[in-house]
TIFI-358086 format. One record per residue: residue number from 0; x, y, z of N, C-alpha, C, O in turn. Coordinates in nm, 2 decimals, decimal comma. Each point is the difference from the previous one (the first is absolute). Example, Ala and Ser with C-alpha at 12.3 -4.5 7.8 and 13.67 -1.06 7.14 Angstrom:
TORZA     n     n_c1     n_c2     n_c3    ca_c1    ca_c2    ca_c3     c_c1     c_c2     c_c3     o_c1     o_c2     o_c3
TORZA     0     1,32    -0,57     0,78    -0,09     0,12     0,00     0,09     0,12     0,00     0,10     0,00     0,07
TORZA     1    -0,14     0,11    -0,14     0,09     0,11     0,00    -0,08     0,11     0,08     0,05     0,11     0,01
***
This chain:
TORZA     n     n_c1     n_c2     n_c3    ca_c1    ca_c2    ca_c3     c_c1     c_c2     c_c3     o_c1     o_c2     o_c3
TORZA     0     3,05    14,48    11,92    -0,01    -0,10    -0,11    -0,02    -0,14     0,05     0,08    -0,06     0,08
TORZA     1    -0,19     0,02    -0,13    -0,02    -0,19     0,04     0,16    -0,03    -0,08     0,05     0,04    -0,11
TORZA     2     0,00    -0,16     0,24     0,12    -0,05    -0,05     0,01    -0,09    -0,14     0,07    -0,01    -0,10
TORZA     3    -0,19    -0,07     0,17    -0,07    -0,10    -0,11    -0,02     0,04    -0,12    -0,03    -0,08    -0,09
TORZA     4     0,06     0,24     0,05    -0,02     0,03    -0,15     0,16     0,03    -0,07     0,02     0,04    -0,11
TORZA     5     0,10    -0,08     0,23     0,12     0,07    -0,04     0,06    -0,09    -0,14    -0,03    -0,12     0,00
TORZA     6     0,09     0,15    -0,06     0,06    -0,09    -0,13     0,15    -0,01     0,05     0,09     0,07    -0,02
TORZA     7    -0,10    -0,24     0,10     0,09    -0,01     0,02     0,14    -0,10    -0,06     0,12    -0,02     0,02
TORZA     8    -0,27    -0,08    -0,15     0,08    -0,08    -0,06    -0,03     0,04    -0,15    -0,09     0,08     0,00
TORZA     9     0,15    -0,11    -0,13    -0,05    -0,02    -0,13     0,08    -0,11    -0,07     0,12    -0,05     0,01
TORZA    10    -0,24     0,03    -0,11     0,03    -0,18    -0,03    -0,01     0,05    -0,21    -0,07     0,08    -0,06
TORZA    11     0,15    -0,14     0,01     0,04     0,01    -0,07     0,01    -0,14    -0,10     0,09    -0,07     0,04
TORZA    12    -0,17     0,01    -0,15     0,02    -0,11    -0,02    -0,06    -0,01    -0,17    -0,08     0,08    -0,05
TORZA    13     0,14    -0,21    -0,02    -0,07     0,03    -0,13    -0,08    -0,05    -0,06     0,02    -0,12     0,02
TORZA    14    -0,10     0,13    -0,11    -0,12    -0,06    -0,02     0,03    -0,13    -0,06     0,09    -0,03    -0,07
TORZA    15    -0,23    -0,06     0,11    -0,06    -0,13     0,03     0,11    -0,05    -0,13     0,09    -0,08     0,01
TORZA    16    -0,13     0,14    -0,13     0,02    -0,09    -0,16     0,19    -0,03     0,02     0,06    -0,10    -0,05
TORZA    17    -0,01     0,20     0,13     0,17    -0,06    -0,02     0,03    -0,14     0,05     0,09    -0,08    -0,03
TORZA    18    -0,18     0,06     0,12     0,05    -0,15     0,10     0,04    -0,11    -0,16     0,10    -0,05    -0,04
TORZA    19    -0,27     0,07    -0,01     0,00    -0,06    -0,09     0,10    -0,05    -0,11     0,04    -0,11    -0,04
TORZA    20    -0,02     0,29     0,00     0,08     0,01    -0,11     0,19    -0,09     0,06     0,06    -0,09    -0,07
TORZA    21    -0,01     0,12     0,18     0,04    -0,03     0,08     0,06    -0,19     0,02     0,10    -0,07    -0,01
TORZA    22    -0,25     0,04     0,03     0,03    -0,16    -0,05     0,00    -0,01    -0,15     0,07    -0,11     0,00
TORZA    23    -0,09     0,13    -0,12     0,04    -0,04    -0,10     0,16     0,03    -0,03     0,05    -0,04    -0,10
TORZA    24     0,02     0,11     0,18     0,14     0,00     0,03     0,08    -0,11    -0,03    -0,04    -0,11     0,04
TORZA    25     0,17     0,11    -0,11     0,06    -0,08     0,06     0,08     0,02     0,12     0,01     0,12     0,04
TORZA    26     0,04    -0,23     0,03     0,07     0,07     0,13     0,15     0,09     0,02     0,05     0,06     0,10
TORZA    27     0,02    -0,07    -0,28     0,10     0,05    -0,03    -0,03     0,09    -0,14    -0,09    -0,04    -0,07
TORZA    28     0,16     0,16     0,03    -0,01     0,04    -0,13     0,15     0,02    -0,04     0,05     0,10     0,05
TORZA    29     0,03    -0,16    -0,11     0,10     0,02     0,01     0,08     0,11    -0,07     0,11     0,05     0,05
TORZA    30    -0,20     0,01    -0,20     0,05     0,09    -0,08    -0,04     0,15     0,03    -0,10    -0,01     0,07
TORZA    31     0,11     0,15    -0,09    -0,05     0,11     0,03    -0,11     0,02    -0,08    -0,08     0,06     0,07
TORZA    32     0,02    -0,08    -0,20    -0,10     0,03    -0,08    -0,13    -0,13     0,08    -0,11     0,04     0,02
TORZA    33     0,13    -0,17     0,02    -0,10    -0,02     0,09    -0,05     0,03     0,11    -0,11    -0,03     0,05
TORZA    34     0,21     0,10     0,01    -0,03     0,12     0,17    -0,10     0,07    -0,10    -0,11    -0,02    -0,03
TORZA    35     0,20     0,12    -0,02    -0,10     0,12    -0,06    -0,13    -0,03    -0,05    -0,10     0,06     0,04
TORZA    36     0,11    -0,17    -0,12    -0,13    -0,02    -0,05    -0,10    -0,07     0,12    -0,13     0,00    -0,02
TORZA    37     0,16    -0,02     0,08    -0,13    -0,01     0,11     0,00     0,13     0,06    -0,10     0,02     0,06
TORZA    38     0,17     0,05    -0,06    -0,01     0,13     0,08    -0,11     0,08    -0,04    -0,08     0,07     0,06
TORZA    39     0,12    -0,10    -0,24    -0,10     0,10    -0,05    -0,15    -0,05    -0,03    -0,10     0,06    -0,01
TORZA    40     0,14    -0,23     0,00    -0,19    -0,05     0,04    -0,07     0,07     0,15    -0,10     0,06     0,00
TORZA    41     0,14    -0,07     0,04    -0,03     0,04     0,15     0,00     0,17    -0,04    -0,11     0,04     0,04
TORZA    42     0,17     0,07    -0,10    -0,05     0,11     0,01    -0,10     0,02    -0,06    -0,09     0,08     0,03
TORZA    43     0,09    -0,18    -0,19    -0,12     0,02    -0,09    -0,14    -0,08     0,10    -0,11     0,04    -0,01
TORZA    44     0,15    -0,11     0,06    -0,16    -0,08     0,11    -0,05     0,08     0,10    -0,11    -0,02     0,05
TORZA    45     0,21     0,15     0,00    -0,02     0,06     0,10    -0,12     0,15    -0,05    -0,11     0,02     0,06
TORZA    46     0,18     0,05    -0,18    -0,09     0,09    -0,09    -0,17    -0,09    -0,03    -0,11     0,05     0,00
TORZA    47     0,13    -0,21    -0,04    -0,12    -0,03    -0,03    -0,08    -0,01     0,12    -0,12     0,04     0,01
TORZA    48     0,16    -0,09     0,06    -0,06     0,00     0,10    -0,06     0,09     0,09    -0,10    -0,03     0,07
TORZA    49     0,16     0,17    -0,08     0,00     0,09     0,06     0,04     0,01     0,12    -0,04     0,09     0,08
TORZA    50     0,10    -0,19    -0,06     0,10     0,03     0,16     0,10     0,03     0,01     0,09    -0,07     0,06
TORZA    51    -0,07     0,20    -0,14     0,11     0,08     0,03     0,08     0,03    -0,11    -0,02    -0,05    -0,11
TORZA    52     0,11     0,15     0,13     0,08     0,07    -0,13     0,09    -0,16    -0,06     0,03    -0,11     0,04
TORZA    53    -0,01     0,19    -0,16     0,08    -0,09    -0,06     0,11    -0,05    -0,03     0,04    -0,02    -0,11
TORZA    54     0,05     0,00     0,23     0,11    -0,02     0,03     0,00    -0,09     0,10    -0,08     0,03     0,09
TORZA    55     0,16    -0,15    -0,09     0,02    -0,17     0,08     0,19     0,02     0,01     0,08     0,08    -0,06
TORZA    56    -0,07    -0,15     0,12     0,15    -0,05     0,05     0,01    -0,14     0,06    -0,09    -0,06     0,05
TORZA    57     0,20     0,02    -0,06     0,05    -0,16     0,10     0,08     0,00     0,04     0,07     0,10    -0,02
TORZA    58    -0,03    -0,19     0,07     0,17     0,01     0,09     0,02    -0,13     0,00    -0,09    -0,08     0,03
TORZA    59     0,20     0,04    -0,06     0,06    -0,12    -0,09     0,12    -0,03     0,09     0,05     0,10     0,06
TORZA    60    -0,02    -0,22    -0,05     0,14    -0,05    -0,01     0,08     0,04    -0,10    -0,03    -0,05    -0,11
TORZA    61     0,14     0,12     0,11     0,05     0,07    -0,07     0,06    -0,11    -0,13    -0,02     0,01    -0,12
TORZA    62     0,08    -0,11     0,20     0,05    -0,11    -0,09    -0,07    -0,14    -0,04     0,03    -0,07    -0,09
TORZA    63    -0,09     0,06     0,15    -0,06    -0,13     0,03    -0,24     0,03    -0,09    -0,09    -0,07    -0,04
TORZA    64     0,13     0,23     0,08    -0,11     0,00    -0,08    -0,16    -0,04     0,08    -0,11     0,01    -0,05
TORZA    65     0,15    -0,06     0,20    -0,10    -0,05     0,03    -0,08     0,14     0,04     0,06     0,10     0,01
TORZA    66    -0,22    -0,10     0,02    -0,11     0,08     0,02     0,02     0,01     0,12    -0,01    -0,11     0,06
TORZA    67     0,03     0,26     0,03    -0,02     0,01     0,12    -0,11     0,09     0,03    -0,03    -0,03     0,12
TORZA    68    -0,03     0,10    -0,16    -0,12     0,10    -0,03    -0,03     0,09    -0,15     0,07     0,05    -0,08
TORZA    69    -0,22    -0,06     0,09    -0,04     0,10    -0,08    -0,09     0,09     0,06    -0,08    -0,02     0,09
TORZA    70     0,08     0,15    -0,16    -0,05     0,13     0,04    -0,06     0,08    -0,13     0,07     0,02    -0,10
TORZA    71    -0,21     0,03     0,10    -0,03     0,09    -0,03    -0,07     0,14     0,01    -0,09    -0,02     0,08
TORZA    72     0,08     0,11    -0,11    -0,04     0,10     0,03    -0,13     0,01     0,11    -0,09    -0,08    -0,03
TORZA    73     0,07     0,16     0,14    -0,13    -0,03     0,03    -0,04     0,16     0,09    -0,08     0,01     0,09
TORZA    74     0,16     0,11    -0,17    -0,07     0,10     0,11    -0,15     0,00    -0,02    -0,09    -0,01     0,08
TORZA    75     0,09     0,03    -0,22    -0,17     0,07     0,09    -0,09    -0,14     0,02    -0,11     0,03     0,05
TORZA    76     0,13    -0,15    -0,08    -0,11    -0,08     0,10     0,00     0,03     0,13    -0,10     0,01     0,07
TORZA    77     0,26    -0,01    -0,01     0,01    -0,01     0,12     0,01     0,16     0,09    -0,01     0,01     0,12
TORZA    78     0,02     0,14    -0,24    -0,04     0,10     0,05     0,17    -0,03     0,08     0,01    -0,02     0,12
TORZA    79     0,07     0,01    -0,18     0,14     0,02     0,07     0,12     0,06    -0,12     0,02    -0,07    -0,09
TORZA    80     0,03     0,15     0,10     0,07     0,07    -0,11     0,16    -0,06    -0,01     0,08     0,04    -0,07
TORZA    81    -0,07    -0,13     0,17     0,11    -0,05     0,01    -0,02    -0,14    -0,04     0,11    -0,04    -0,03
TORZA    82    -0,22    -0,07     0,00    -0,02    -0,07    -0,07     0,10    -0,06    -0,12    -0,02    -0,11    -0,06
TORZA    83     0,12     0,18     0,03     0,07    -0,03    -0,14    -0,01    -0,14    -0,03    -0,04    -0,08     0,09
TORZA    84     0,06     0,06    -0,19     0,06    -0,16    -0,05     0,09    -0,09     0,04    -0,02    -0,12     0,03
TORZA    85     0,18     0,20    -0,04     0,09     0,00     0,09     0,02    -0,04     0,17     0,06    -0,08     0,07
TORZA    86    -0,16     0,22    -0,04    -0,02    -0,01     0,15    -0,06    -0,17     0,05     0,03    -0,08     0,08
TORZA    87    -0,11     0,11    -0,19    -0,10    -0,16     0,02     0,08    -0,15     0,01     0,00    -0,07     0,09
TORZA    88     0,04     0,06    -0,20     0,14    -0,08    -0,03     0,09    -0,01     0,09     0,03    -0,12     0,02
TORZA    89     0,04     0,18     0,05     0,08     0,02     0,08    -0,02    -0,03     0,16     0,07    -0,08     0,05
TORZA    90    -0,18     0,14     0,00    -0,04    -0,02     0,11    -0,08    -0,10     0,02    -0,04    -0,04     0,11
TORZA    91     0,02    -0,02    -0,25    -0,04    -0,17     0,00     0,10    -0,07    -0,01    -0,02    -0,12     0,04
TORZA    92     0,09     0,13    -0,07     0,17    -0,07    -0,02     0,05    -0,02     0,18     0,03    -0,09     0,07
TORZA    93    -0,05     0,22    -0,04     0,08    -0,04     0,16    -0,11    -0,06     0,11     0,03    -0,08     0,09
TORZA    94    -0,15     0,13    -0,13    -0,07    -0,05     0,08     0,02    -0,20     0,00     0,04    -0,08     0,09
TORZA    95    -0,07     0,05    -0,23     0,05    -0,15     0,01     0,12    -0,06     0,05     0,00    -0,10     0,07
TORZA    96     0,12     0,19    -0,15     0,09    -0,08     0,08     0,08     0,08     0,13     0,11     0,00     0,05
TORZA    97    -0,22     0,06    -0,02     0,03     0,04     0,17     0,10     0,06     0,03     0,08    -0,04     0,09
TORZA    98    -0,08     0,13    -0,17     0,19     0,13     0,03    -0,04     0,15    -0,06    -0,08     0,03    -0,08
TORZA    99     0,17     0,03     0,14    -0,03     0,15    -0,10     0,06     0,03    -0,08     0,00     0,11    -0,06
TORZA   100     0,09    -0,22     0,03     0,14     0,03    -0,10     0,02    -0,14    -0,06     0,03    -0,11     0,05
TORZA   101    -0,08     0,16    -0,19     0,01    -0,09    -0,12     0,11    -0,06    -0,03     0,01    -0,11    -0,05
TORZA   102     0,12     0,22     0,09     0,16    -0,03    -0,02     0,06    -0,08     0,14     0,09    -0,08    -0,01
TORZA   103    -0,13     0,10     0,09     0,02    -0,11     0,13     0,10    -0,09    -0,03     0,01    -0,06    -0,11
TORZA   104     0,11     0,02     0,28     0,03    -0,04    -0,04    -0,04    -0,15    -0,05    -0,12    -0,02     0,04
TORZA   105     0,18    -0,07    -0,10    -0,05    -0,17    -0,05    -0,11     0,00    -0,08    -0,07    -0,10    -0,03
TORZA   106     0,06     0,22    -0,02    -0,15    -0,01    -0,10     0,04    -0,02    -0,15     0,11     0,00    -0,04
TORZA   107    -0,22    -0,02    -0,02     0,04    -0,02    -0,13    -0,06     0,16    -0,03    -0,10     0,07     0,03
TORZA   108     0,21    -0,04    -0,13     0,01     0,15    -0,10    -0,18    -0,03    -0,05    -0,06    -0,10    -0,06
TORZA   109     0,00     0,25     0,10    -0,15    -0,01    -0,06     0,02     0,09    -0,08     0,09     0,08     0,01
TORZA   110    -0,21    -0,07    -0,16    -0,03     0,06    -0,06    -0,12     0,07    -0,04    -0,09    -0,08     0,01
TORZA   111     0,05     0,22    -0,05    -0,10     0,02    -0,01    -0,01     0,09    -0,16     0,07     0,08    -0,07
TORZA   112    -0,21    -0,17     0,08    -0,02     0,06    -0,18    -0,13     0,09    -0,01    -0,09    -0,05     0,06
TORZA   113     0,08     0,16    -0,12    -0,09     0,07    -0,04    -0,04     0,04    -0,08     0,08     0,04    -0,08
TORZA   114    -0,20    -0,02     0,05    -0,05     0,01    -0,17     0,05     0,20    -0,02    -0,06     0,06    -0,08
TORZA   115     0,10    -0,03     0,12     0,04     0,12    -0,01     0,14     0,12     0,12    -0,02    -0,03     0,12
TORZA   116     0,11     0,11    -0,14     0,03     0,01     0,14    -0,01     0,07     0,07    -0,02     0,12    -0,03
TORZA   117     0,03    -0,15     0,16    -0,06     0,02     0,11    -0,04     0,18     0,03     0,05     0,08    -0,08
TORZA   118    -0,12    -0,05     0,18    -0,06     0,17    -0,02     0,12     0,02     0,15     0,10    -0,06     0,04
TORZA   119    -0,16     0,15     0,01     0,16     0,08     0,07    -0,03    -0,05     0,14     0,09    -0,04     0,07
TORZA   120    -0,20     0,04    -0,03    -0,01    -0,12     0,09     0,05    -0,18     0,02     0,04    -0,06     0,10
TORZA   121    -0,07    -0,02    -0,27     0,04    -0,11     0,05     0,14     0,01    -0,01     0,08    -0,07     0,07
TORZA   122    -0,04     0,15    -0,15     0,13    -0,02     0,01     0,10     0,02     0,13     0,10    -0,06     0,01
TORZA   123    -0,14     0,14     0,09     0,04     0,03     0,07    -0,01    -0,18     0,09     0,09    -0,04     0,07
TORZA   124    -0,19    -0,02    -0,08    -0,03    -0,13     0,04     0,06    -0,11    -0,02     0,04    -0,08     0,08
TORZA   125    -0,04     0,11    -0,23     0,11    -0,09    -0,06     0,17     0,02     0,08     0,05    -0,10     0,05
TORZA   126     0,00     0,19    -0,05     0,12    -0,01     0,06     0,02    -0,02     0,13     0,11    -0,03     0,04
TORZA   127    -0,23     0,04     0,04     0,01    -0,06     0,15    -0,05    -0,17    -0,01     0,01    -0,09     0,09
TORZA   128    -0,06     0,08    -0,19    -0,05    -0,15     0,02     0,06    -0,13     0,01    -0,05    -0,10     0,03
TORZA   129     0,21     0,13    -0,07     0,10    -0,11    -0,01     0,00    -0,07    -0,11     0,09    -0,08     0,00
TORZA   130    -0,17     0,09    -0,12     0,01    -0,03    -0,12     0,13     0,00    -0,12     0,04     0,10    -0,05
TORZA   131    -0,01    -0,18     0,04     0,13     0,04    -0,06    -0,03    -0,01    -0,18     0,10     0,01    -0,06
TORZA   132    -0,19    -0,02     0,00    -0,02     0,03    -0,12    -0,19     0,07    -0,08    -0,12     0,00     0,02
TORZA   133     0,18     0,04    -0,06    -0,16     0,10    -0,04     0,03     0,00    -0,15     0,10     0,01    -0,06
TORZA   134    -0,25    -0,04     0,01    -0,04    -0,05    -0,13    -0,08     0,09    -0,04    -0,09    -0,01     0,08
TORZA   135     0,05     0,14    -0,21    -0,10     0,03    -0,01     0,01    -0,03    -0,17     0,09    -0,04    -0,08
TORZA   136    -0,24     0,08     0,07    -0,03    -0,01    -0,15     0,08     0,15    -0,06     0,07     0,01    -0,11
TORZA   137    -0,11     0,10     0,20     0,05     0,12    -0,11     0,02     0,12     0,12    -0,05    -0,03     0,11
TORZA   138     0,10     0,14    -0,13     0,01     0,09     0,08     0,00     0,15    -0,02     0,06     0,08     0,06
TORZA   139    -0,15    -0,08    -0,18     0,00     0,18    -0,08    -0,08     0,02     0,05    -0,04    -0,06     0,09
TORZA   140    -0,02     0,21    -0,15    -0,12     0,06     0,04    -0,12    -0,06    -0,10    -0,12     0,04     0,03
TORZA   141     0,14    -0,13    -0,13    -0,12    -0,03    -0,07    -0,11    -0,05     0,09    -0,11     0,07     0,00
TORZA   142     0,13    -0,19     0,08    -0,10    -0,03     0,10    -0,09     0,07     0,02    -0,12    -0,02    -0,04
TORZA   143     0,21     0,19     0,17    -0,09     0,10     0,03    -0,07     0,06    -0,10    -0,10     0,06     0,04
TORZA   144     0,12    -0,06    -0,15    -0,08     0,05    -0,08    -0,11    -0,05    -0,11    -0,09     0,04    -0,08
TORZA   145     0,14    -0,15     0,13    -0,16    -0,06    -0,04    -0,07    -0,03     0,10    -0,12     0,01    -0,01
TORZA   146     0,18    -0,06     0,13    -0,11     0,02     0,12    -0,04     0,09     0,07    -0,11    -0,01     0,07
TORZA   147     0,17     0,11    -0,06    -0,01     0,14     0,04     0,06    -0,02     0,18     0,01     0,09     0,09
TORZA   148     0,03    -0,22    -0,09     0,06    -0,01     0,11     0,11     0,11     0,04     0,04     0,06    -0,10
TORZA   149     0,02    -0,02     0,24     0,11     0,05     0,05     0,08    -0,03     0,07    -0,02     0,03     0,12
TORZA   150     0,12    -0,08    -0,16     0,08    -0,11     0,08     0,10     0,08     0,07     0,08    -0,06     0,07
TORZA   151    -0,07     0,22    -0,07     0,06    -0,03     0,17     0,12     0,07    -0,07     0,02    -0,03    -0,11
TORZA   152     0,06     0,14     0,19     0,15     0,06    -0,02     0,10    -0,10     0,02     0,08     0,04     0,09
TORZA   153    -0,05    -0,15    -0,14     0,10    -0,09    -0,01     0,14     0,09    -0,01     0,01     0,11    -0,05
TORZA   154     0,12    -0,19     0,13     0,12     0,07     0,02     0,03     0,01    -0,17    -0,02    -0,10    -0,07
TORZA   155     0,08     0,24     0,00     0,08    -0,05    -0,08     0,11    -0,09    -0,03     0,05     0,00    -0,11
TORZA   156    -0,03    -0,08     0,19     0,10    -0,10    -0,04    -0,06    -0,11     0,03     0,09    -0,09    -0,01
TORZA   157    -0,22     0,01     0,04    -0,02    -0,06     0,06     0,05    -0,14    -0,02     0,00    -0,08     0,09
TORZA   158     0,06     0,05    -0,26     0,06    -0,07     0,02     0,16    -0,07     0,05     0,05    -0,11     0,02
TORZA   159    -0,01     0,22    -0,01     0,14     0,00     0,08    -0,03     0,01     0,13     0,10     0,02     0,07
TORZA   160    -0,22    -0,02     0,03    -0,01    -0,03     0,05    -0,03    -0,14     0,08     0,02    -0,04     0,11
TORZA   161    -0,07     0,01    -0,23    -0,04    -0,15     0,01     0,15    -0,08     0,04     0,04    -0,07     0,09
TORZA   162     0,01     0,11    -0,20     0,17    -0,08    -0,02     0,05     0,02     0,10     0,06    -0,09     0,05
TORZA   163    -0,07     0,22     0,04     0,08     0,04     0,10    -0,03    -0,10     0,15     0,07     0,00     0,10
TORZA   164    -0,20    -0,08    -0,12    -0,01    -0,08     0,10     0,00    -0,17    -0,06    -0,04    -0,09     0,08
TORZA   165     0,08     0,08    -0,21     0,04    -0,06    -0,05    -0,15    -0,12    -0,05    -0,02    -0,13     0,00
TORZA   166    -0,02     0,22    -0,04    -0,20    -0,05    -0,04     0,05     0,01    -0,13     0,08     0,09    -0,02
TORZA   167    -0,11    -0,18    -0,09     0,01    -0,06    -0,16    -0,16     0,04    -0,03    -0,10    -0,05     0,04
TORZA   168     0,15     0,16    -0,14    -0,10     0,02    -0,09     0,00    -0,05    -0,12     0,10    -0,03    -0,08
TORZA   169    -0,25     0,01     0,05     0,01    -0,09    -0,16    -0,14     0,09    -0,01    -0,09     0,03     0,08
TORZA   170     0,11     0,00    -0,23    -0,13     0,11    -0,03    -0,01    -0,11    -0,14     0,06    -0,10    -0,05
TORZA   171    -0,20     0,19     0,02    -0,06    -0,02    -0,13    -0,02    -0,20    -0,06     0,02    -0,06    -0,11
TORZA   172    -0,06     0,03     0,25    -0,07    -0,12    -0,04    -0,15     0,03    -0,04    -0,08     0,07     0,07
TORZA   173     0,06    -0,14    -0,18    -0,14    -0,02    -0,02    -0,08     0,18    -0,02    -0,12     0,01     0,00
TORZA   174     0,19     0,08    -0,01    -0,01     0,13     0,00    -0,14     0,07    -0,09    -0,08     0,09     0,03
TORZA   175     0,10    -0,18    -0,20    -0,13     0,05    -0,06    -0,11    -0,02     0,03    -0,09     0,08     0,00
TORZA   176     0,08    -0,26     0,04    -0,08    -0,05     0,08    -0,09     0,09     0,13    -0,12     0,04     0,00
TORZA   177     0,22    -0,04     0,10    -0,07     0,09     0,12    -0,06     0,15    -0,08    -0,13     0,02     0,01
TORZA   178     0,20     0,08    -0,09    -0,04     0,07    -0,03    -0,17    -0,02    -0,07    -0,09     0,09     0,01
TORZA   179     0,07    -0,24    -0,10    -0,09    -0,01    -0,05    -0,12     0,04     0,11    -0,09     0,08    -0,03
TORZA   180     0,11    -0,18     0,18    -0,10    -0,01     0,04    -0,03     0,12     0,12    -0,09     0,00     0,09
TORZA   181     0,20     0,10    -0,13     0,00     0,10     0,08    -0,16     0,13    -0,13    -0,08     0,09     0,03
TORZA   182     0,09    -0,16    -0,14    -0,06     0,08    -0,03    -0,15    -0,06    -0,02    -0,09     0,07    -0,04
TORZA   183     0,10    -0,20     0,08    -0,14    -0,09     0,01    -0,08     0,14     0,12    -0,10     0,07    -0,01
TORZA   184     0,21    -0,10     0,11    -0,09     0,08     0,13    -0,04     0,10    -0,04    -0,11     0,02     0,02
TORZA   185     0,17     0,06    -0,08    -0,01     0,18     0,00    -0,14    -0,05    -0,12    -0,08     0,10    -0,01
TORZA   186     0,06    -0,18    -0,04    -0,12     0,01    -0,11    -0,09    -0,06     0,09    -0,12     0,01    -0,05
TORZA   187     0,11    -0,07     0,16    -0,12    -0,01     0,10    -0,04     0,17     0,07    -0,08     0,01     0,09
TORZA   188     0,12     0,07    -0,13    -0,02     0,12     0,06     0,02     0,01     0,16    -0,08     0,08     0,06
TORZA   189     0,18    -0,14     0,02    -0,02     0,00     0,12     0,02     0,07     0,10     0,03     0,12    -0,03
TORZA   190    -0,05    -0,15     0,16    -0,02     0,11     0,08     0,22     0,02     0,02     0,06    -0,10     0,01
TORZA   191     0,04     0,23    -0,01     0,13     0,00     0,01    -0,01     0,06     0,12    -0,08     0,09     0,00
TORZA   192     0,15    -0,10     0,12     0,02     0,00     0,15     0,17     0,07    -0,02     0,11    -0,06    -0,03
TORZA   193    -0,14     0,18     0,08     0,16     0,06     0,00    -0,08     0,13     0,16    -0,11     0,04     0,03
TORZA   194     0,27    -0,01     0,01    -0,03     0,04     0,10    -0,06     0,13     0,01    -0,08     0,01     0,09
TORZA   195     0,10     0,11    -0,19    -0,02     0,12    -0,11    -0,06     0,02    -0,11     0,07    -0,01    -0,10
TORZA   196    -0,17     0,03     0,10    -0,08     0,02    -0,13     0,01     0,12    -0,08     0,01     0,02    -0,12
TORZA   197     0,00     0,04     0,22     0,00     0,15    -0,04    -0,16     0,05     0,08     0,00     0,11     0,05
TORZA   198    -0,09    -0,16    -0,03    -0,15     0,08     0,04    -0,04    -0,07     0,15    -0,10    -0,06     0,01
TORZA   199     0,19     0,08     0,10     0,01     0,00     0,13     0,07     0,02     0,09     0,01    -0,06     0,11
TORZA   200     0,08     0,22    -0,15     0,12     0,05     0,04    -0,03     0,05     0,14     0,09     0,05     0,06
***
C-alpha cells in the first residue's frame, strides 16, 4: 500500500454561514430560552441549507451565559457518523479553551443545550465531557418518529445517571418549537443516515 494514501488525519468543521450567524451573537445569553433559541436557528439553517441533519448544540457558561461554542450536525457532509451536534459543540468547546475537561479544576461550570436529547453515543460524550448542566428541548420518541431518526439504546435510567455524576437536567425548553422544525425537515424528504436499514445485512 502507497503510504501517501493511508488516512492518517480527519478534520471535522462547520459550515461557512455559522461564523456568520456567530457574530450577530451577543457575547453573553443570560436566560435558557435565548441558548435554545439560537440552537434551534442554527438547526433550522442547517436543514436549509443542507448541511446536515437537523440538530445544533452550544456550550455556554453555565452562569454567566457567555458563548463558548456552537455545533451542528455534519455526518453526511463530512461522510463521518460520529459528526453529532453535541460531538461538534463539545470538541469545539475544549478545543478553544484548551482542556479535555469542561469541569476542570478553576473553570467556570459549562453548559450544553440541545434542540433535542442526545442519541446513545452523545450521551455517552456528554458525561465524559465535564459539563455540568445539559439543556434539551424534549426527550420522547416523537422526534424519532417524525424523523425516522434512531437515536441509539440509551441506558434506562439515563437520567439518574446524569444526577449520579451530578449533571442538571432541564428538559422541555422550547420543546414545540424544535418539534415544529423537526417536522419542517422530514417535509424536505431527506436523505435519514442510521447505521441499519434493514437492506444491507
Amino acid at each position: 500500500m502507497d503510504p501517501t494514501t493511508l488516512p492518517l488525519r480527519f478534520i471535522l468543521d462547520l459550515p461557512d454561514w455559522v461564523a456568520d450567524e456567530w457574530l450577530r451573537l451577543p457575547e453573553h445569553l443570560p436566560d435558557l430560552e435565548a441558548r435554545m433559541a439560537v440552537v434551534l436557528r442554527l438547526a433550522r439553517l442547517n436543514t436549509e441549507h443542507q448541511s446536515g441533519g437537523p440538530f445544533a448544540a452550544g456550550v455556554f457558561e453555565r452562569d454567566s451565559g457567555r458563548v463558548v461554542s456552537l455545533g451542528v450536525n455534519r455526518v453526511v457532509p463530512r461522510s463521518c457518523s460520529s459528526a453529532h451536534a453535541e460531538i461538534m459543540a463539545l470538541s469545539l468547546a475544549q478545543q478553544r479553551l484548551g482542556v479535555y475537561d469542561l469541569g476542570g479544576p478553576g473553570m467556570a461550570a459549562h453548559q450544553l443545550v440541545v434542540n433535542w436529547s442526545p442519541c446513545a453515543m452523545c450521551f455517552g460524550a456528554v458525561l465524559w465531557s465535564g459539563i455540568r448542566s445539559l439543556v434539551i428541548a424534549g426527550a420522547d420518541a416523537e422526534m424519532m418518529a417524525i424523523t425516522g431518526f434512531d437515536e441509539g439504546p440509551m441506558p434506562a435510567d439515563w437520567r439518574g445517571e446524569l444526577a449520579q455524576r451530578d449533571i442538571e437536567l432541564i428538559e422541555g425548553v422550547m420543546r414545540e418549537e424544535a418539534l415544529a422544525d423537526f417536522r419542517l425537515f422530514a417535509a424536505t424528504n431527506p436523505e435519514v443516515y442510521n447505521g441499519r436499514q434493514g437492506d444491507n445485512r
